[in-house]
N, C-alpha and C positions, 0 to 999 in steps of 0.2 A: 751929882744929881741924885736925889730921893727918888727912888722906884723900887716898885712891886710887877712882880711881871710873872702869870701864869704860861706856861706852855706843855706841850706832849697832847693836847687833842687831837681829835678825830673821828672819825668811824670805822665802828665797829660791829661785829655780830653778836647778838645775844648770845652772853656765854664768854664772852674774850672780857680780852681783860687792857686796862690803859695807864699808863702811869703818869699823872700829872706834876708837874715840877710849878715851885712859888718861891724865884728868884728875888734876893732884895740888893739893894743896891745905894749905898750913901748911909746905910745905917745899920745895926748888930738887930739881924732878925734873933737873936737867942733874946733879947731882952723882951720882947713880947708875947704874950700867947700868941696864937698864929689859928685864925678859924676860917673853917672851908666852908665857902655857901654855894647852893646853884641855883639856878631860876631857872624851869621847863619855861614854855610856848605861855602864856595866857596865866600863868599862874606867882605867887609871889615870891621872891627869895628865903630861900631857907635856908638856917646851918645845919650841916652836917655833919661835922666834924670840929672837935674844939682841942687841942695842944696846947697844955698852962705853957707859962714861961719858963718854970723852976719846976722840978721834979716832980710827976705828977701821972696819974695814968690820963691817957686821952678819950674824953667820951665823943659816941657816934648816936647818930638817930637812929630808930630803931633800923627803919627801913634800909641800915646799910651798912649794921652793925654783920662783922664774920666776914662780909664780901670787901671791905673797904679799909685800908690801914692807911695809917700818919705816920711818913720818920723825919726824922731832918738828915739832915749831913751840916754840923756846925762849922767846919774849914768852906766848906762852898755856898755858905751863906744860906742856905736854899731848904727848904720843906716839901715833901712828895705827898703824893697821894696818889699810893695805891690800889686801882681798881681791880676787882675779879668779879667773877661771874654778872656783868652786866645786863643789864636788863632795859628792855626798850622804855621803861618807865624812868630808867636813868638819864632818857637823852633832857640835855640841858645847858646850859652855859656854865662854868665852873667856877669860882673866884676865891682868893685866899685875900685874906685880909690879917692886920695886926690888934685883930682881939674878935672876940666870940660875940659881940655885940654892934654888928653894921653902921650903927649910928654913932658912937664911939668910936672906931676905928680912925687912925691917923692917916692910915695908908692901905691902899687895895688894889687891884689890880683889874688891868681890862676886862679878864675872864678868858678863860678857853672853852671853845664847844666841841661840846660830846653826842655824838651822835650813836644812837646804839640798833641796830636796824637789819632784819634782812635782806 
């Protein structure tokens, strides 16, 4: 079975930090870019984070470049996304998909939500 499957949300305080995991399953995530979007409350989806497929630095939006990194682990299939210094403007739903471009994508995943909140 083909899946994509985000997880590690929750909530948090401003200031902590969350690691997000973007599970594949029935296919070689190394063959795809791999792009992180979230959608706050009321507003639209954005990427955040884009990871070529092939050797590449990974670019971040401004708003979360320094605090936010991309690694994979290619034996466990799986891509992270590491959160720090969160910020209540972060809270959001999370989702990794198989390319930088939502519409495009073959495969994406539920989303995790992130909450970031006193």
């Amino acid at each position: 079975q083909v899946q994509l499957e985000e997880s590690g949300g929750g909530w948090v305080q401003p200031g902590g930090s969350l690691k997000l995991s973007c599970g594949a399953s029935g296919f070689i995530l190394d063959y795809y870019q791999v792009g992180w979007f979230r959608q706050a409350p009321g507003k639209e989806r954005e990427l955040i984070a884009c990871m070529p497929s092939i050797e590449g630095d990974t670019s971040y939006k401004d708003s979360v470049k320094g605090r936010f990194t991309v690694s994979k682990d290619t034996a466990k299939n799986t891509v992270y996304l590491q959160m720090s210094n969160l910020e209540p403007e972060d809270t959001a739903l999370y989702y990794c998909a198989t390319d930088c471009l939502w519409s495009v994508a073959l495969w994406w995943g539920r989303g995790a939500q992130v909450i970031v909140s006193s």
